[in-house]
N, CA, C and O atoms as a Tinker XYZ file with bonds, in Angstrom:
   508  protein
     1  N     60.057000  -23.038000   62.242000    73     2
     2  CA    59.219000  -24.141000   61.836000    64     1     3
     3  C     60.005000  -25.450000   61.727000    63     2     4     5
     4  O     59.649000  -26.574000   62.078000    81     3
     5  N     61.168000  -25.052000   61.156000    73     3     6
     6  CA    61.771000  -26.574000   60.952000    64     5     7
     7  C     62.188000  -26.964000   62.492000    63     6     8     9
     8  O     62.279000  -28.186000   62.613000    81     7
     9  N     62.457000  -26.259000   63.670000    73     7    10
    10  CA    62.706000  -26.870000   64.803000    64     9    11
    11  C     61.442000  -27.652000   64.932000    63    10    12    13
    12  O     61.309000  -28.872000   64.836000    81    11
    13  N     60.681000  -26.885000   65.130000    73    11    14
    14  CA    59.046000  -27.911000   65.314000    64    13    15
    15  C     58.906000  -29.047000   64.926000    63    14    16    17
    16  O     58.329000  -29.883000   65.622000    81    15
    17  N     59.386000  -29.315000   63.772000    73    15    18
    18  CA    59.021000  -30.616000   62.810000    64    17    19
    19  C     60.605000  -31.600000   63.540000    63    18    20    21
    20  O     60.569000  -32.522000   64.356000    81    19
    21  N     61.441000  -31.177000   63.093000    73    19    22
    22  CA    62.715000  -32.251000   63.885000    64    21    23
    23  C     62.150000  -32.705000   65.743000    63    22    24    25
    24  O     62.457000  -33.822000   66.160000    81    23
    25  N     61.316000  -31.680000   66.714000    73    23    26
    26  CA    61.341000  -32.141000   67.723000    64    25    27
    27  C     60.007000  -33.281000   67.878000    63    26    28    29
    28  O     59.898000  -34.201000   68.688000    81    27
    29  N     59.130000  -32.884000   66.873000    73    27    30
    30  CA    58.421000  -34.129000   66.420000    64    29    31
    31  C     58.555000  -35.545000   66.064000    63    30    32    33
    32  O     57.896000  -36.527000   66.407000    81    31
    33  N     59.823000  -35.377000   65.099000    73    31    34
    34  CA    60.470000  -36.271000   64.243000    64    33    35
    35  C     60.837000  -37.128000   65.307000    63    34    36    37
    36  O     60.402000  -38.270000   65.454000    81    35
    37  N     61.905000  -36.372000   66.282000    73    35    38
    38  CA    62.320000  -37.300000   67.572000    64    37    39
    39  C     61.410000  -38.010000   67.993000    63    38    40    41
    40  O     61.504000  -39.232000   68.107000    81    39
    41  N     60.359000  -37.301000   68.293000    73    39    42
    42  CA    58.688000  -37.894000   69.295000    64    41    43
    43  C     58.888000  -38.949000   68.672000    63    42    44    45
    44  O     59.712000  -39.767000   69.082000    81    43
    45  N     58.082000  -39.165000   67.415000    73    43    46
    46  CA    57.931000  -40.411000   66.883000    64    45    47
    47  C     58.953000  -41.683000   67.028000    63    46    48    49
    48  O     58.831000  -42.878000   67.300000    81    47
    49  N     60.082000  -40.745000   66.686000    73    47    50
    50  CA    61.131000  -42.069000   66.527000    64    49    51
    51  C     61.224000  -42.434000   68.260000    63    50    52    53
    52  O     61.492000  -43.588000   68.593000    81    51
    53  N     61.018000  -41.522000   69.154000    73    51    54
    54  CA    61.485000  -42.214000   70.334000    64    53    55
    55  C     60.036000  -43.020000   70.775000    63    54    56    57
    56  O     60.108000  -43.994000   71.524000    81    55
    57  N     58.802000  -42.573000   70.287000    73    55    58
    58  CA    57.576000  -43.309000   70.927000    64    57    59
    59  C     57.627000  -45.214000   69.718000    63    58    60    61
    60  O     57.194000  -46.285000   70.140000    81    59
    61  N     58.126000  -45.046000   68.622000    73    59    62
    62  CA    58.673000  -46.297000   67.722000    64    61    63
    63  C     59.688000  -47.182000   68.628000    63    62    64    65
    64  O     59.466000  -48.383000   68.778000    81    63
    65  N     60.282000  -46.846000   68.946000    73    63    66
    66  CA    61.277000  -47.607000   70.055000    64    65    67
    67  C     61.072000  -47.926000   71.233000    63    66    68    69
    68  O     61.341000  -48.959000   71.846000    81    67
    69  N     60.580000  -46.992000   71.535000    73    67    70
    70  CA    59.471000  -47.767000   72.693000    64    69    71
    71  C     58.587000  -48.765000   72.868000    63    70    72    73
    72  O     58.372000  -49.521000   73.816000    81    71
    73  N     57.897000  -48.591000   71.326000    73    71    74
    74  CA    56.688000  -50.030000   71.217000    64    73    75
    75  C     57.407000  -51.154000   71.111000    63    74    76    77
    76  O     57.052000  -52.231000   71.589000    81    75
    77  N     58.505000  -50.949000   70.450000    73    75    78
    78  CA    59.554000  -51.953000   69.857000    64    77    79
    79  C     60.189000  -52.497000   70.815000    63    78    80    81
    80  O     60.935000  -53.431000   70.519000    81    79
    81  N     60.088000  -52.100000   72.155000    73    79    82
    82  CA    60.970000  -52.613000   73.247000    64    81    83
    83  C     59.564000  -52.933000   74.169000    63    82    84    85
    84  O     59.826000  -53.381000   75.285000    81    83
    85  N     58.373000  -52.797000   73.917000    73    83    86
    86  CA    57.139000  -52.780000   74.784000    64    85    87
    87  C     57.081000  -52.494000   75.729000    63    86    88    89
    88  O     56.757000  -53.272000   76.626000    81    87
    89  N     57.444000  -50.937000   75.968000    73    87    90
    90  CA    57.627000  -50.298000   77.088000    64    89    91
    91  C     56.168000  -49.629000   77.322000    63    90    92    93
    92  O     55.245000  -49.878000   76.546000    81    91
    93  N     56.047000  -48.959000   78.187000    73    91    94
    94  CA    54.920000  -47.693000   78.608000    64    93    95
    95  C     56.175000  -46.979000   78.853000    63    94    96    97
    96  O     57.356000  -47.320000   78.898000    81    95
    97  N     55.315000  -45.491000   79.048000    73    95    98
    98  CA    56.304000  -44.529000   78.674000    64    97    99
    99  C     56.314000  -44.134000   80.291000    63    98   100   101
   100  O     56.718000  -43.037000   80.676000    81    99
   101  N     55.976000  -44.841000   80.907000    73    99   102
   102  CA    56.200000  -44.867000   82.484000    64   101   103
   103  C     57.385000  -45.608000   83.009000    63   102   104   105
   104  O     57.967000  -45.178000   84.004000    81   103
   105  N     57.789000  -46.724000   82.387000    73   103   106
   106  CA    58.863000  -47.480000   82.341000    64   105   107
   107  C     59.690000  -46.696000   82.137000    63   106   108   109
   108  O     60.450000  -46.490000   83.084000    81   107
   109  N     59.929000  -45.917000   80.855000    73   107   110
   110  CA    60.902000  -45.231000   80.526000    64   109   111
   111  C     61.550000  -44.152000   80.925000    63   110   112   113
   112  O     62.727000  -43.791000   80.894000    81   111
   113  N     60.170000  -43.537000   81.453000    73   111   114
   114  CA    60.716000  -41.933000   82.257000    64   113   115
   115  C     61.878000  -42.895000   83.272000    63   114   116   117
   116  O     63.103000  -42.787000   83.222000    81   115
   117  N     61.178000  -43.724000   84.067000    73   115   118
   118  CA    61.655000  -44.363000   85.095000    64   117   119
   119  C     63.464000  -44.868000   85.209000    63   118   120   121
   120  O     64.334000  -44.640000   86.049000    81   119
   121  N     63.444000  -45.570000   84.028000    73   119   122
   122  CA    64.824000  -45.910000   83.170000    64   121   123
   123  C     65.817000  -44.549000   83.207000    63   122   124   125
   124  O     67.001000  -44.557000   83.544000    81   123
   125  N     65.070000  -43.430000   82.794000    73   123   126
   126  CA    66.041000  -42.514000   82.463000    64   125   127
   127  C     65.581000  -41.444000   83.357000    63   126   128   129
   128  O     65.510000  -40.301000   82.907000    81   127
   129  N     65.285000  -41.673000   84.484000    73   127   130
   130  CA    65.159000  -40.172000   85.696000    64   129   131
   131  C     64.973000  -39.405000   85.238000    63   130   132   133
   132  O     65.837000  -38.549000   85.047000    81   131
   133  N     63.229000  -39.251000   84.638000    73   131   134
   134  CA    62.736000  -38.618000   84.319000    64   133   135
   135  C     61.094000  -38.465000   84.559000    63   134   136   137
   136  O     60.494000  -39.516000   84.338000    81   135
   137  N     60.380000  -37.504000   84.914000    73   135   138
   138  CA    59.289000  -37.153000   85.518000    64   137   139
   139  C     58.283000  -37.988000   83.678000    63   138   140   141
   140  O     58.534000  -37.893000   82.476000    81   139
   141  N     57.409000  -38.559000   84.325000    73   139   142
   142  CA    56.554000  -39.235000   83.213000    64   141   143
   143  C     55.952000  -38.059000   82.511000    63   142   144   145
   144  O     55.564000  -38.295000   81.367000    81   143
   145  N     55.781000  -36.750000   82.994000    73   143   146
   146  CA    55.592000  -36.049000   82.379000    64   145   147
   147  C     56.136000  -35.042000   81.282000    63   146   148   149
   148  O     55.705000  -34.601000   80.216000    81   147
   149  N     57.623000  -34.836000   82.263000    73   147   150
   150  CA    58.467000  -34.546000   80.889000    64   149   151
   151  C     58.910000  -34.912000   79.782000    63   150   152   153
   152  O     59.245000  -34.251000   78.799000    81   151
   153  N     58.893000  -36.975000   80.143000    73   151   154
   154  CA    59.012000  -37.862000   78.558000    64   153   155
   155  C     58.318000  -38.414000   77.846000    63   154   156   157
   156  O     58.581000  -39.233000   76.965000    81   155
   157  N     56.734000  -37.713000   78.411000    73   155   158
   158  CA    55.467000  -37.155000   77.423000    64   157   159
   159  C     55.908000  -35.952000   76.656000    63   158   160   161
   160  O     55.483000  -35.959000   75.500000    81   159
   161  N     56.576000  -35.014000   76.946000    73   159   162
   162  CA    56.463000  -34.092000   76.360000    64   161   163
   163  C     57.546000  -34.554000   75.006000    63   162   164   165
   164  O     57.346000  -34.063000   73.894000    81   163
   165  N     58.494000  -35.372000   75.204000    73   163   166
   166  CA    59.608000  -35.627000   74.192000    64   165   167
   167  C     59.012000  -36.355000   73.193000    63   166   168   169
   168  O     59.241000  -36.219000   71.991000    81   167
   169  N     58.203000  -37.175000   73.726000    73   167   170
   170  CA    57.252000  -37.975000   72.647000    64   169   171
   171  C     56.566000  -37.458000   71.314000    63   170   172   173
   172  O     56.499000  -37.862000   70.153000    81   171
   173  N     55.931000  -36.020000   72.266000    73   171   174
   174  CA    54.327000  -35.329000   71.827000    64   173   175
   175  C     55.343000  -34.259000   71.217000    63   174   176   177
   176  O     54.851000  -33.132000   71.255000    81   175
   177  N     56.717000  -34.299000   70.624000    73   175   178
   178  CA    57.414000  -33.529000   70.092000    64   177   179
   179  C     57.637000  -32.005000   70.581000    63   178   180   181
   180  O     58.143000  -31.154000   69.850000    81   179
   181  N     57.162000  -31.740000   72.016000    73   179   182
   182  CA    57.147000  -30.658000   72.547000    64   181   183
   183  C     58.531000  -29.997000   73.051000    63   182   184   185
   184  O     58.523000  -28.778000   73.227000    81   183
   185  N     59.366000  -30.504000   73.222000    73   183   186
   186  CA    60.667000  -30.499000   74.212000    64   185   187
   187  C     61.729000  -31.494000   73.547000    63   186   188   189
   188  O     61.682000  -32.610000   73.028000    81   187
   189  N     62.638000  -30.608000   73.801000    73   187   190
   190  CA    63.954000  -32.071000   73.190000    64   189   191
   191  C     64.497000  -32.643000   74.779000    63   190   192   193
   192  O     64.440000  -32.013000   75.836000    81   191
   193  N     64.810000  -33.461000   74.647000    73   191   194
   194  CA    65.579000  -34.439000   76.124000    64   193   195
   195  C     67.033000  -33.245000   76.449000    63   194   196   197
   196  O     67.603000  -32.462000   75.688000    81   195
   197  N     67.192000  -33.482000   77.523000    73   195   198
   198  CA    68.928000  -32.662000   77.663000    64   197   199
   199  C     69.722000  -33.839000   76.993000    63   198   200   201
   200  O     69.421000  -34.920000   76.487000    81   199
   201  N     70.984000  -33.065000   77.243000    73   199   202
   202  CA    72.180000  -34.156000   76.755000    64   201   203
   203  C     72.011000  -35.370000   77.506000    63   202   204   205
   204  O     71.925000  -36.523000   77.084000    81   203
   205  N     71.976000  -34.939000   78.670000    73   203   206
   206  CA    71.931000  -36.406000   79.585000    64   205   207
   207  C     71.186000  -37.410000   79.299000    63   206   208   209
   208  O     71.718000  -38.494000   79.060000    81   207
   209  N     69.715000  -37.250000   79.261000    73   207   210
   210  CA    68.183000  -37.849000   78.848000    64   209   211
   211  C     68.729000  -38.706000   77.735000    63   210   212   213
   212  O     68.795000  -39.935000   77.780000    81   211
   213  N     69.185000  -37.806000   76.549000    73   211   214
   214  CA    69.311000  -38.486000   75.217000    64   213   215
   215  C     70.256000  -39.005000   75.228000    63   214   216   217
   216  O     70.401000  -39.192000   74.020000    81   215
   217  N     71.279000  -39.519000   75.787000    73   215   218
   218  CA    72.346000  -40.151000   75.903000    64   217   219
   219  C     71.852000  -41.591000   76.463000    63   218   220   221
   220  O     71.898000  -42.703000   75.937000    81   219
   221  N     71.296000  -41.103000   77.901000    73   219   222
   222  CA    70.470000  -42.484000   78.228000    64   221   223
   223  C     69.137000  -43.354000   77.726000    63   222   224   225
   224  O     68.658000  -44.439000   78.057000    81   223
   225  N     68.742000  -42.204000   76.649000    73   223   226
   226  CA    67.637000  -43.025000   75.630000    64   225   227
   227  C     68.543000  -43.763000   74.519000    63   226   228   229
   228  O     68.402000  -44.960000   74.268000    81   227
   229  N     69.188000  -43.198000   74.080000    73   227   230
   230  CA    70.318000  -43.870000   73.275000    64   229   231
   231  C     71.006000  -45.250000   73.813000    63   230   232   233
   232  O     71.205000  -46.107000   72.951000    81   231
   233  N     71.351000  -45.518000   75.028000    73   231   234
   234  CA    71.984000  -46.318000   75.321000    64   233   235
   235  C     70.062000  -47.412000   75.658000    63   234   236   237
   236  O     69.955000  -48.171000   74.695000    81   235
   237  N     69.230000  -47.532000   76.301000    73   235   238
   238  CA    68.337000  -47.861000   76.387000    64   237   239
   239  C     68.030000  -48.296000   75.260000    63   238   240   241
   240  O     68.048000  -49.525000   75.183000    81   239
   241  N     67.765000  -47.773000   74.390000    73   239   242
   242  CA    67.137000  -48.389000   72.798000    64   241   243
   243  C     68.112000  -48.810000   71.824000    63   242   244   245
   244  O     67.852000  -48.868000   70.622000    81   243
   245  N     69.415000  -49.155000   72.406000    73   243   246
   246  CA    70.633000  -49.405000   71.742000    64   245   247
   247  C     70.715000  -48.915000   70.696000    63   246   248   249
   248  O     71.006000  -49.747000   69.837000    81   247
   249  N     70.531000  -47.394000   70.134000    73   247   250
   250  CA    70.874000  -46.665000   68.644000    64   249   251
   251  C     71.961000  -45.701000   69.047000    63   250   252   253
   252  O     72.825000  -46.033000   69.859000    81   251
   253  N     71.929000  -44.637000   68.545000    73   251   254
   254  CA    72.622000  -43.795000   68.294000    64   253   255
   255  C     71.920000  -42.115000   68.366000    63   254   256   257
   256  O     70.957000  -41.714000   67.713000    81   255
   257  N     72.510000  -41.556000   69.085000    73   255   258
   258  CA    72.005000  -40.198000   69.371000    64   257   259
   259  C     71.753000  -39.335000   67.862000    63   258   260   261
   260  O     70.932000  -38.426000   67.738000    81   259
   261  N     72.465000  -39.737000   66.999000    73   259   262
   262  CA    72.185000  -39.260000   65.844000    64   261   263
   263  C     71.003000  -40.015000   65.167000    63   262   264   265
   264  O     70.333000  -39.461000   64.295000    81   263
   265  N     70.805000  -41.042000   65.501000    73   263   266
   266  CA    69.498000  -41.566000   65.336000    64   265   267
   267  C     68.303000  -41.174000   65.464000    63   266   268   269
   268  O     67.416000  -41.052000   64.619000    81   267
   269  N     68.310000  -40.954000   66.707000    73   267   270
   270  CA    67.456000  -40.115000   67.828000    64   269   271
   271  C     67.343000  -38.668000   67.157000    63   270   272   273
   272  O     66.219000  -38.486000   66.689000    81   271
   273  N     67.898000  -37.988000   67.050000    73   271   274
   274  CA    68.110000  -36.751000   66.547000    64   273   275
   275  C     67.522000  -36.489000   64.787000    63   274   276   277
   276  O     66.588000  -35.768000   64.435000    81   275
   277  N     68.381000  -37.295000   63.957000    73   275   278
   278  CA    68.208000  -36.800000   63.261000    64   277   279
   279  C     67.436000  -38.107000   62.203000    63   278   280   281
   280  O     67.028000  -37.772000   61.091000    81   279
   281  N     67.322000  -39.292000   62.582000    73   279   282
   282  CA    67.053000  -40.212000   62.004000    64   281   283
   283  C     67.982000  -40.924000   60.994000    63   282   284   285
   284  O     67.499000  -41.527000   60.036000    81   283
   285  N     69.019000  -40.872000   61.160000    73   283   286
   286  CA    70.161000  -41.536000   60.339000    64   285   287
   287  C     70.892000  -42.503000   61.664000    63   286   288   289
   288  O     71.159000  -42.207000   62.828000    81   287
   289  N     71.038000  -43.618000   60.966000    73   287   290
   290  CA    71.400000  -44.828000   61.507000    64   289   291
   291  C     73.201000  -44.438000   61.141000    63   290   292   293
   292  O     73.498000  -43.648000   60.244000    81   291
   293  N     74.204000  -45.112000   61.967000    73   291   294
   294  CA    75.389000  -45.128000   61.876000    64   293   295
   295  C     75.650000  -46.362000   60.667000    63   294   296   297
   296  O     75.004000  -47.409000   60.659000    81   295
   297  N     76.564000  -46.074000   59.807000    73   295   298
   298  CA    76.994000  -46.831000   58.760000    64   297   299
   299  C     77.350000  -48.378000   59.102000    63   298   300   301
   300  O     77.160000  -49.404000   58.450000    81   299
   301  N     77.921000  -48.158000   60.339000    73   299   302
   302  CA    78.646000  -49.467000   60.763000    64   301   303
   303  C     77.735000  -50.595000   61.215000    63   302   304   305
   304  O     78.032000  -51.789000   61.247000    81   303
   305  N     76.109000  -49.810000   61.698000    73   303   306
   306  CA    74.849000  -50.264000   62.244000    64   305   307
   307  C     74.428000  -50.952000   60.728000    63   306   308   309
   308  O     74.620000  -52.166000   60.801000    81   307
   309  N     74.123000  -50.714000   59.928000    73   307   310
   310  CA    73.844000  -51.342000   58.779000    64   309   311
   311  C     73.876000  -52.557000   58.108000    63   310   312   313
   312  O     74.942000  -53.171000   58.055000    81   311
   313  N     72.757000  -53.047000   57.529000    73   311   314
   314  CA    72.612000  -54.225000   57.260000    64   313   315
   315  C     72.995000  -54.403000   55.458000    63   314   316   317
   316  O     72.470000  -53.709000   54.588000    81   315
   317  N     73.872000  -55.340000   55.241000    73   315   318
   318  CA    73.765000  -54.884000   53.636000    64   317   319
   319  C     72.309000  -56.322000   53.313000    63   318   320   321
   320  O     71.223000  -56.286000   52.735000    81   319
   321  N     72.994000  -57.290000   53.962000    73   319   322
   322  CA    71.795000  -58.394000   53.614000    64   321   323
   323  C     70.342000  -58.236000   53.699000    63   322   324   325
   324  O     69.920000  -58.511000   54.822000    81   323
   325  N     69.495000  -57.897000   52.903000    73   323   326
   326  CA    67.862000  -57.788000   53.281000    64   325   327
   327  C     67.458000  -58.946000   54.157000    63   326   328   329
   328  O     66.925000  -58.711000   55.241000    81   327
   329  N     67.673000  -60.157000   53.766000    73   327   330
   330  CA    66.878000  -61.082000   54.234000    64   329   331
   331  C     67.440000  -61.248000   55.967000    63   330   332   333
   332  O     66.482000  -61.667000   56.617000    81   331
   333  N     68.349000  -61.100000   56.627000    73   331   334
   334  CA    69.272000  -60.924000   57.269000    64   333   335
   335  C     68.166000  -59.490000   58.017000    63   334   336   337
   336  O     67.378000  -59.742000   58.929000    81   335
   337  N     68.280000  -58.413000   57.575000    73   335   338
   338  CA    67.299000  -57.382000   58.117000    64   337   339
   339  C     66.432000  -57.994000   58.517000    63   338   340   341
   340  O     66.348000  -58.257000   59.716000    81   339
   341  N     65.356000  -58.479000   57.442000    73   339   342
   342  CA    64.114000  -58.716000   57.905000    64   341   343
   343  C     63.878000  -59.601000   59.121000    63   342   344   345
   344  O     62.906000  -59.465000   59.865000    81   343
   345  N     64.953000  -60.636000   59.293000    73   343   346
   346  CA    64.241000  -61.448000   60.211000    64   345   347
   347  C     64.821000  -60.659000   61.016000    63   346   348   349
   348  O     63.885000  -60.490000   61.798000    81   347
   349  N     65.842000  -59.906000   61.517000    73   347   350
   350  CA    66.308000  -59.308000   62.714000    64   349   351
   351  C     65.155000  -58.416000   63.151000    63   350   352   353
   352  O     64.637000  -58.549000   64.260000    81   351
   353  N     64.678000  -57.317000   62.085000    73   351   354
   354  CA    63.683000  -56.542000   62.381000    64   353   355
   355  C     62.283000  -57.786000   63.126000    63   354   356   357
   356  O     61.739000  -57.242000   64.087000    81   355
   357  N     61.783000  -59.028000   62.873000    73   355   358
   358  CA    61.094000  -59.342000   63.156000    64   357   359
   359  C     61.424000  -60.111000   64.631000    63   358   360   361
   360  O     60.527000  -60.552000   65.349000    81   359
   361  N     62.855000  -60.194000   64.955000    73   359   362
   362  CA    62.896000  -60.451000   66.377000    64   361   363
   363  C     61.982000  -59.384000   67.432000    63   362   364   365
   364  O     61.396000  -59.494000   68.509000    81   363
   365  N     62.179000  -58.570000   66.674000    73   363   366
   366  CA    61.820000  -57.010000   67.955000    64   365   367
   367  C     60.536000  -57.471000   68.709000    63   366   368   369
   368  O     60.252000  -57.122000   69.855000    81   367
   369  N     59.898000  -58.185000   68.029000    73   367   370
   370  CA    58.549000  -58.418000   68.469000    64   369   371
   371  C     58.388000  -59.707000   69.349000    63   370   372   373
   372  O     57.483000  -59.884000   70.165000    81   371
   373  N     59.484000  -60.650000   69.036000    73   371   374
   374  CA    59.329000  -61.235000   70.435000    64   373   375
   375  C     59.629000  -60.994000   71.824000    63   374   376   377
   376  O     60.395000  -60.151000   72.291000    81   375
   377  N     58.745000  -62.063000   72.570000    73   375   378
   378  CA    59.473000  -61.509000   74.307000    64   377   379
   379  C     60.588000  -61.515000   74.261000    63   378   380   381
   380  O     61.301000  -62.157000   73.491000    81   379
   381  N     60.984000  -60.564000   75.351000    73   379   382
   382  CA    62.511000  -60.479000   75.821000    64   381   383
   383  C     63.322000  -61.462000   75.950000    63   382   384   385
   384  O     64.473000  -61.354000   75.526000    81   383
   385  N     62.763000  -62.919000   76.725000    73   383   386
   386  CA    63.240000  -63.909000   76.809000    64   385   387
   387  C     63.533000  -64.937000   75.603000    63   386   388   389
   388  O     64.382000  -65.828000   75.631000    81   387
   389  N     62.815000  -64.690000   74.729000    73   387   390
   390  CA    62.765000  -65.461000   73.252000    64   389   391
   391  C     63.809000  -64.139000   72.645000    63   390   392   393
   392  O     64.361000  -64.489000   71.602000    81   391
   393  N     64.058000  -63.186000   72.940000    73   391   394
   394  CA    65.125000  -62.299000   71.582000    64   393   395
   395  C     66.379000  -62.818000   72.847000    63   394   396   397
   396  O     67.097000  -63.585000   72.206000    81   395
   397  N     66.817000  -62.761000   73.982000    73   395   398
   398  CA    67.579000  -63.786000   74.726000    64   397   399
   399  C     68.251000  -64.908000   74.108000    63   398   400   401
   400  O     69.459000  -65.102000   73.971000    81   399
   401  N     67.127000  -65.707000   73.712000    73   399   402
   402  CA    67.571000  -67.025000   73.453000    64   401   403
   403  C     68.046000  -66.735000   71.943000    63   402   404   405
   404  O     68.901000  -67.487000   71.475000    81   403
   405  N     67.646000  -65.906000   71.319000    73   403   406
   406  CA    67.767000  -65.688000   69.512000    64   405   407
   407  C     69.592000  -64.849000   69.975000    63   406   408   409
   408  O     70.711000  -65.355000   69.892000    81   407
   409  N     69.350000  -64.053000   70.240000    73   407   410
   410  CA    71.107000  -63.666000   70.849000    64   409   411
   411  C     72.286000  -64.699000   70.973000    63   410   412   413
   412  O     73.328000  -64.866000   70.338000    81   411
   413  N     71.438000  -65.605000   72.533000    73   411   414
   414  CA    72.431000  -66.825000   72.659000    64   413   415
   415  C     73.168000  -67.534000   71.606000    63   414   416   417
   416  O     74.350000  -67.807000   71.398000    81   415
   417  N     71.580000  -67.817000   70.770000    73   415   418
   418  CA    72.018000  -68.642000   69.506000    64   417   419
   419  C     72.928000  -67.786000   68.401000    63   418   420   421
   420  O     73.837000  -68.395000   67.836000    81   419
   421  N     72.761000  -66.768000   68.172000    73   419   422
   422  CA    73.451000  -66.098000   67.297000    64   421   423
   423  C     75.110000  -66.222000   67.787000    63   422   424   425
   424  O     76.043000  -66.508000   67.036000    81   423
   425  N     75.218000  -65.862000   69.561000    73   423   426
   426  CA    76.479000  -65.755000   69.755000    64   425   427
   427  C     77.471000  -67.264000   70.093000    63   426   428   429
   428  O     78.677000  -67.363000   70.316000    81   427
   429  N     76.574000  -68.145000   70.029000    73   427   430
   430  CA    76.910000  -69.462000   69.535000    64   429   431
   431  C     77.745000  -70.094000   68.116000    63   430   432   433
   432  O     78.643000  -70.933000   68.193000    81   431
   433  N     77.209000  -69.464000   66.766000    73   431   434
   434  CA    77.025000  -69.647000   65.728000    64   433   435
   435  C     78.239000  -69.142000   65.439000    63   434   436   437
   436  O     79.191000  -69.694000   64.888000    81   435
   437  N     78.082000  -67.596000   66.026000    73   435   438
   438  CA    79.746000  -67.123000   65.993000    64   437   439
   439  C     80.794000  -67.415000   66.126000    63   438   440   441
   440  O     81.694000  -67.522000   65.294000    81   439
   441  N     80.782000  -67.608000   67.415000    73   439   442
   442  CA    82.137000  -68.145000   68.218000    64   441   443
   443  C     82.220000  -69.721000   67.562000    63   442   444   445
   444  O     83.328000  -70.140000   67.227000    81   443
   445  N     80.950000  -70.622000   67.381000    73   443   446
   446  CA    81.377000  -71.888000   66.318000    64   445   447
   447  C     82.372000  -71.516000   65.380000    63   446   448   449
   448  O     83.447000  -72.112000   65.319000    81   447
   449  N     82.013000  -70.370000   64.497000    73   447   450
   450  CA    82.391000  -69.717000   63.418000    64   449   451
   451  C     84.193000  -69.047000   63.437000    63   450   452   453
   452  O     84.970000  -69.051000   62.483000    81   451
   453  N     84.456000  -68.513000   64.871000    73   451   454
   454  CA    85.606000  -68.463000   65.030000    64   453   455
   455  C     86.284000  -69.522000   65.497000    63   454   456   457
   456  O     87.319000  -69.665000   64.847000    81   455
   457  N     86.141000  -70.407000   66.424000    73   455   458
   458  CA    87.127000  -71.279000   66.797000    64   457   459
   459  C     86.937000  -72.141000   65.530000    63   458   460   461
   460  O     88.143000  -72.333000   65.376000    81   459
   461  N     86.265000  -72.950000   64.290000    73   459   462
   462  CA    86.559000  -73.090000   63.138000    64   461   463
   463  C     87.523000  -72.516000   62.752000    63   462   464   465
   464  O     88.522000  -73.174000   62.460000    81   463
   465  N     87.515000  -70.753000   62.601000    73   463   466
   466  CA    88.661000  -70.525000   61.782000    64   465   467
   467  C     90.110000  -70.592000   62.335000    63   466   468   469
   468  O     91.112000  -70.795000   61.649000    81   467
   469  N     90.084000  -70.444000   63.326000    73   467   470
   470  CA    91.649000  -70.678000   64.279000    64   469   471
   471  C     91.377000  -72.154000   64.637000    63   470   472   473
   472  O     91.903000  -72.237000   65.746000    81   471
   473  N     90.977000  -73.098000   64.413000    73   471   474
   474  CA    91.291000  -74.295000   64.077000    64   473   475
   475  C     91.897000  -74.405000   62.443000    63   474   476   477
   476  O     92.776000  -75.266000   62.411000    81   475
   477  N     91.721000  -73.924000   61.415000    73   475   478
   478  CA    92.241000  -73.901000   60.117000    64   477   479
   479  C     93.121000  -73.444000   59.939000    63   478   480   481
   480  O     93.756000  -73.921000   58.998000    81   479
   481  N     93.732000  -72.292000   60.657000    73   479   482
   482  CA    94.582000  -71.317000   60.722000    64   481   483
   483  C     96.024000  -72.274000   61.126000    63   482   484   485
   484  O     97.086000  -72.512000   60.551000    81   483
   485  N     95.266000  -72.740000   62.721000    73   483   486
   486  CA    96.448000  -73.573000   62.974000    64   485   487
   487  C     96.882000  -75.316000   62.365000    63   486   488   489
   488  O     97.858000  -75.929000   62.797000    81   487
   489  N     96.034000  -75.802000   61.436000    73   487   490
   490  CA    96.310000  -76.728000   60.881000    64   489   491
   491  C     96.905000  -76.269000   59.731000    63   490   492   493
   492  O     97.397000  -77.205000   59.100000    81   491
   493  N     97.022000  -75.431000   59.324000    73   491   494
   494  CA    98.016000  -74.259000   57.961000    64   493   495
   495  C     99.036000  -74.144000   58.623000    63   494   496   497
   496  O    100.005000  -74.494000   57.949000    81   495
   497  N     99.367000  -73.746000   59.863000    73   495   498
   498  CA   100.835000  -73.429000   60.407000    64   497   499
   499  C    101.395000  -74.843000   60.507000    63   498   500   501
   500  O    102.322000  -75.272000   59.819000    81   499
   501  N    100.688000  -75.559000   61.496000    73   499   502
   502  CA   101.443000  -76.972000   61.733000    64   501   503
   503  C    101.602000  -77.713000   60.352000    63   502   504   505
   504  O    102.153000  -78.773000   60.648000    81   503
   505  N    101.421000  -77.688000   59.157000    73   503   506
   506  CA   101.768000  -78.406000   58.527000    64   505   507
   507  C    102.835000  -78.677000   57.051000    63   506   508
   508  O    102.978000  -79.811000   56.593000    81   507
């Protein structure tokens, strides 16, 4: 019984990631060379993916096979900031091209953020 319920558990979490990426699950078989019918069945909690499948759903939905599996997020994946969560969680829902541009900007902000600090770094040495 408890296999039953974990290959369910997957279903859900992998048919959640899917909406979240606004896929059809035709896209996805497709993504991961897989017959649309067999990644109905992973959905509808019938079948677990092989190693292969779930490796490439993993990399596709950018989580973690233990994710996938068992529903635990990796520690390092973790958000301690709520407010910080929330709006990230609310990117998911824009187009691809608008979470694009939200990326850009983020990896902007950063790298502002580092060449700042190795600008400080080296006005501490030179002086």
């Amino acid at each position: 019984m408890q296999e039953d319920e974990a290959r369910k558990a997957l279903g859900k979490r992998l048919q959640a990631l899917r909406k979240q990426k606004k896929l059809t699950q035709k896209e996805v078989a497709a993504r991961i060379d897989s017959a649309l019918s067999q990644y109905t069945k992973y959905e509808y909690g019938y079948h677990y993916p092989t190693i292969e499948k779930l490796l490439k759903l993993a990399v596709l939905y950018n989580t973690t096979t233990d994710y996938l599996l068992i529903g635990r997020a990796s520690e390092e994946n973790q958000l301690v900031n709520l407010r910080l969560l929330k709006r990230f969680n609310s990117l998911e829902s824009l187009s691809i091209d608008e979470q694009e541009t939200a990326i850009e900007i983020l990896d902007a902000l950063i790298l502002k953020n580092k060449v700042q600090g190795a600008v400080s770094t080296l006005d501490e040495v030179t002086k």
